[in-house]
C-alpha positions as a Python dict, from the first residue, in 0.01 Angstrom:
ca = {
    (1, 'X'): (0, 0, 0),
    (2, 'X'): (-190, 254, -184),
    (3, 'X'): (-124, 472, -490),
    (4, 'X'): (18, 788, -257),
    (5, 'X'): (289, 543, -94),
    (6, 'X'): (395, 363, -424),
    (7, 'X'): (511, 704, -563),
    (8, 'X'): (634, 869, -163),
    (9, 'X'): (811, 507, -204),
    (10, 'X'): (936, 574, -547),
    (11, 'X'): (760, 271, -674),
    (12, 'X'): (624, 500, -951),
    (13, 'X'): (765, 830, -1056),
    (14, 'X'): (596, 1076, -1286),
    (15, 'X'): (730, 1146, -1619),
    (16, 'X'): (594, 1275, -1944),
    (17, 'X'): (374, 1063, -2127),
    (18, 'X'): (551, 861, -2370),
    (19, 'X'): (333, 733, -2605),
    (20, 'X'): (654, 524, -2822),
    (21, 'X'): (730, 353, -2494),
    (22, 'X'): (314, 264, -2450),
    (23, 'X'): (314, 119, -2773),
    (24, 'X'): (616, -117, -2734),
    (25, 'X'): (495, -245, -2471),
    (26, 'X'): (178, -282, -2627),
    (27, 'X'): (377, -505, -2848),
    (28, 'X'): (550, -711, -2607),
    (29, 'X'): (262, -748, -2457),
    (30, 'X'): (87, -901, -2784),
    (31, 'X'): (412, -1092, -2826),
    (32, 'X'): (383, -1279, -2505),
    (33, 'X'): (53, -1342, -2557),
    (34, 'X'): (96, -1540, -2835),
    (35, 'X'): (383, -1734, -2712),
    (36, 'X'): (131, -1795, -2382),
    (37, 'X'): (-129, -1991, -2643),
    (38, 'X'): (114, -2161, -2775),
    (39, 'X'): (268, -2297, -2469),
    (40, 'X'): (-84, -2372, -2367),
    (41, 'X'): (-173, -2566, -2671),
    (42, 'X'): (169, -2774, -2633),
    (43, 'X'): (83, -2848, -2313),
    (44, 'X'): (323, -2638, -2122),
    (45, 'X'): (160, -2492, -1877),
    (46, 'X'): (413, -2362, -1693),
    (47, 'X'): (586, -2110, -1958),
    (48, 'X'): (211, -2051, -2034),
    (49, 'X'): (212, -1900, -1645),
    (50, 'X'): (487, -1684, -1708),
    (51, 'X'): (445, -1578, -2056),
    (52, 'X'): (67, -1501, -1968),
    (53, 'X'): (185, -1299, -1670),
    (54, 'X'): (398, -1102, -1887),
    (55, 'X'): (197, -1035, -2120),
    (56, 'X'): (-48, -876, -1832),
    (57, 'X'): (293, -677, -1679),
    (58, 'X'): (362, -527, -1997),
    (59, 'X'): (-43, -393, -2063),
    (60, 'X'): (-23, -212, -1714),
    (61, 'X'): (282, -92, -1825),
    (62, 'X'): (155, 56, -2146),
    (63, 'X'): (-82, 228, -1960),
    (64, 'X'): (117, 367, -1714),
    (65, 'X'): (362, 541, -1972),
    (66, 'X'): (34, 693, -2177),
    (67, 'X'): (-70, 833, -1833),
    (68, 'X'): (272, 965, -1778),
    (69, 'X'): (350, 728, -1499),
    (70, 'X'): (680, 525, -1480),
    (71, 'X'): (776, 189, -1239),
    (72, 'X'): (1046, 71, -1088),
    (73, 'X'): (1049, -303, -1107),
}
């Protein structure tokens, strides 16, 4: 699927760029990156997965909302 279908799809909807909303998840994003090392370094590699993985959702995400771009997930 490309770019032109995700928003005819309403996978992504335009909006004004919110720059509060890009910097929370900015945050999260940090947040979940942390608790990622530290699952790694208990040897949980599992929540590592997931909290790694989140960490990546929630950087696209902060990008999307500076470019005035919003998701439906």
């Amino acid at each position: 699927m490309n770019l032109e279908e995700c928003f005819e799809k309403r996978l992504l909807r335009k909006i004004e760029p919110d720059y509060e909303k890009a910097k929370r998840s900015i945050e999260i994003a940090e947040n979940k990156l942390k608790r990622a090392k530290d699952a790694f370094d208990e040897g949980f590699l599992d929540i590592c997965l997931v909290y790694g993985y989140t960490s990546m959702f929630h950087s696209a995400r902060a990008l999307l909302y500076k470019d005035g771009v919003q998701e439906k997930s």
